[in-house]
Backbone as a chain_set.jsonl record, in Angstrom:
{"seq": "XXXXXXXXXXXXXXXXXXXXXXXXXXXXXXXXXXXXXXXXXXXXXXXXXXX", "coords": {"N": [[0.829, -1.193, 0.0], [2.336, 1.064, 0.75], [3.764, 1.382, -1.119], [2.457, 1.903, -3.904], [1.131, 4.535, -3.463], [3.08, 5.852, -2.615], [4.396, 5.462, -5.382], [2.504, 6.583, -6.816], [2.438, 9.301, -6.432], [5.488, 9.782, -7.708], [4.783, 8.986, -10.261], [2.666, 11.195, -10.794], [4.275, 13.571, -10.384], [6.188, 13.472, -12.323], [5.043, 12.971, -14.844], [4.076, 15.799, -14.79], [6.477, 17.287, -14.726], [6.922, 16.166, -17.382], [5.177, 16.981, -18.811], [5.759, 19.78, -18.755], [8.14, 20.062, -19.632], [7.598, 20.056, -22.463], [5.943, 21.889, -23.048], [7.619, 23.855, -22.98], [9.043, 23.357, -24.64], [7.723, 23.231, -27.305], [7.311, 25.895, -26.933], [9.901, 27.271, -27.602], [9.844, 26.288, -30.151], [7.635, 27.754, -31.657], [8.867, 30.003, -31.385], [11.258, 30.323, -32.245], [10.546, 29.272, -35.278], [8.568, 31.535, -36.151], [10.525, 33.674, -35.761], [12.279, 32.857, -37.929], [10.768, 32.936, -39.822], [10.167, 36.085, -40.347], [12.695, 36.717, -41.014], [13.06, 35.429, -43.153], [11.184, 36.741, -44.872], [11.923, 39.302, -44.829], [14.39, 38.865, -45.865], [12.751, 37.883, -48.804], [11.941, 40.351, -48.794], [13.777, 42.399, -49.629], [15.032, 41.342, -51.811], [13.285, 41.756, -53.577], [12.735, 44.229, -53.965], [15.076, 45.399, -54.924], [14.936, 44.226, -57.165]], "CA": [[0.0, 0.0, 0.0], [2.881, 2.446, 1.089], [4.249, 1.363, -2.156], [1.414, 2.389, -4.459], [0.904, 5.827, -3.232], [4.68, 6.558, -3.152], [4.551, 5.108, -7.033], [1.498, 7.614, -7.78], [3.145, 10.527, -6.397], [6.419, 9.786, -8.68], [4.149, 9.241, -11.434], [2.231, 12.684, -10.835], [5.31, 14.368, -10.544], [6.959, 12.949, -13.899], [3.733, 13.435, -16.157], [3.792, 17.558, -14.753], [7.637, 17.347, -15.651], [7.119, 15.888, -19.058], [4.126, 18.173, -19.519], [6.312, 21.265, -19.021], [9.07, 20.076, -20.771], [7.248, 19.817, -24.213], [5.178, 22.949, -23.224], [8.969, 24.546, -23.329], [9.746, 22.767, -26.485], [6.609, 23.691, -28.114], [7.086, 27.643, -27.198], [10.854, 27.633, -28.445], [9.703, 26.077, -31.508], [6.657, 28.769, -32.17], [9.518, 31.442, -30.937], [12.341, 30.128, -33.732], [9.408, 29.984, -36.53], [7.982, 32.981, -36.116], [12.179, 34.699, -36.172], [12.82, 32.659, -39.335], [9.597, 33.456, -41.155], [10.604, 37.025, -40.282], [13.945, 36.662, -41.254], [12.739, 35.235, -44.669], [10.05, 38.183, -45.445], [12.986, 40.396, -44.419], [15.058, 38.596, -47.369], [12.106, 38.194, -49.995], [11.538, 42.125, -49.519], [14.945, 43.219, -50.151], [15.34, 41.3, -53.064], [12.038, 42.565, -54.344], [13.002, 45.938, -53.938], [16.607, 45.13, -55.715], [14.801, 43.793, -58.494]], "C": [[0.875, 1.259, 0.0], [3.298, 2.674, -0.515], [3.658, 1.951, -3.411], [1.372, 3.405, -4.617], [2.322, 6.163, -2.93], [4.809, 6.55, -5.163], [3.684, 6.216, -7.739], [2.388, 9.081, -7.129], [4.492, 11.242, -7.632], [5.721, 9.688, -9.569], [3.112, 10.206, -11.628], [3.174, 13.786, -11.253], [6.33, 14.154, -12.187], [6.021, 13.243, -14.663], [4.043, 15.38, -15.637], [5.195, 17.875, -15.106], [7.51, 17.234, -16.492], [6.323, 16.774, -19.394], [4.592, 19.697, -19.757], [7.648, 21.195, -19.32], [8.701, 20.08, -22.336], [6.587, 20.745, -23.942], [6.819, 23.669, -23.853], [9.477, 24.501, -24.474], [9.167, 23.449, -27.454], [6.875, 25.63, -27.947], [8.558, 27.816, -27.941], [10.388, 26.946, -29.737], [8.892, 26.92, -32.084], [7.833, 30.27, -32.507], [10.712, 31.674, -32.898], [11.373, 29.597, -35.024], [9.039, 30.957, -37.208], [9.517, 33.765, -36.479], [12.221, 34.066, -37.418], [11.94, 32.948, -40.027], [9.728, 34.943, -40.989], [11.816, 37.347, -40.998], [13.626, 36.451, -43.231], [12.132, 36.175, -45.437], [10.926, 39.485, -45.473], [13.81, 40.217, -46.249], [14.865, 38.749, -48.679], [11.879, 40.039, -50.102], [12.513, 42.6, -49.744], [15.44, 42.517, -51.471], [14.444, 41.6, -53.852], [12.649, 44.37, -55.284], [14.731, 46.281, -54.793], [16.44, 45.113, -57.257], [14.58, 44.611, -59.627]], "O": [[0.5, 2.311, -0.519], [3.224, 3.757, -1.095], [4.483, 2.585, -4.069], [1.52, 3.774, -5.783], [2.457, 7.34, -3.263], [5.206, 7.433, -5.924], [3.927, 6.695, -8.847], [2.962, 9.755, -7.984], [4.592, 12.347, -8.166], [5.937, 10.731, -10.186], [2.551, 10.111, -12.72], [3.01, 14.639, -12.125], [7.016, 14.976, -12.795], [6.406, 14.13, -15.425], [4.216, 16.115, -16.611], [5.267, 18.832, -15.876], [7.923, 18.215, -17.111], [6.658, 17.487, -20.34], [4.131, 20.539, -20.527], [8.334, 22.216, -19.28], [9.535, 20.107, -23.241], [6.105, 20.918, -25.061], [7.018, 23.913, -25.043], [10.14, 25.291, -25.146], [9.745, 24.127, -28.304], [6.597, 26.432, -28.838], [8.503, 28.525, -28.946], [11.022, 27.532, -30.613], [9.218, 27.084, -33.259], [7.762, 31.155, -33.36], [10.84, 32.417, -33.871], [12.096, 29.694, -36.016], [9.105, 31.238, -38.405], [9.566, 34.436, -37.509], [12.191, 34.935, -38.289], [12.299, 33.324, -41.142], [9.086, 35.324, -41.968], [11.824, 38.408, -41.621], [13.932, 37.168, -44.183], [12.505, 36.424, -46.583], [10.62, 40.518, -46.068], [13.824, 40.926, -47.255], [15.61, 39.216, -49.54], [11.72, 40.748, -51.095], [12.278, 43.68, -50.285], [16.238, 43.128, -52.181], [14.794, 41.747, -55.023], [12.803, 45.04, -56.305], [15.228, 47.37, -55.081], [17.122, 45.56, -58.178], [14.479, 44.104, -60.744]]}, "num_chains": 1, "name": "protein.A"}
């Protein structure tokens, strides 16, 4: 029994770790998207404007 409810605690605590490790993942990946699709619109308009 002690065993159980020690086991659900560690497995509460590991699911709210993993859950805010891939929240983290997921916002640097929106963050470095969003800069390179910037970065690109930056590029296509100066060679526009070259052309």
């Amino acid at each position: 029994k002690h065993y159980l409810h020690l086991r659900a605690k560690v497995v509460f605590v590991q699911r709210r770790y993993r859950a805010l490790t891939a929240a983290r993942t997921q916002a640097l990946i929106c963050v470095q998207s969003s800069s390179r699709g910037l970065k690109v619109r930056r590029e296509i308009q100066h060679r526009h404007l070259a052309a």
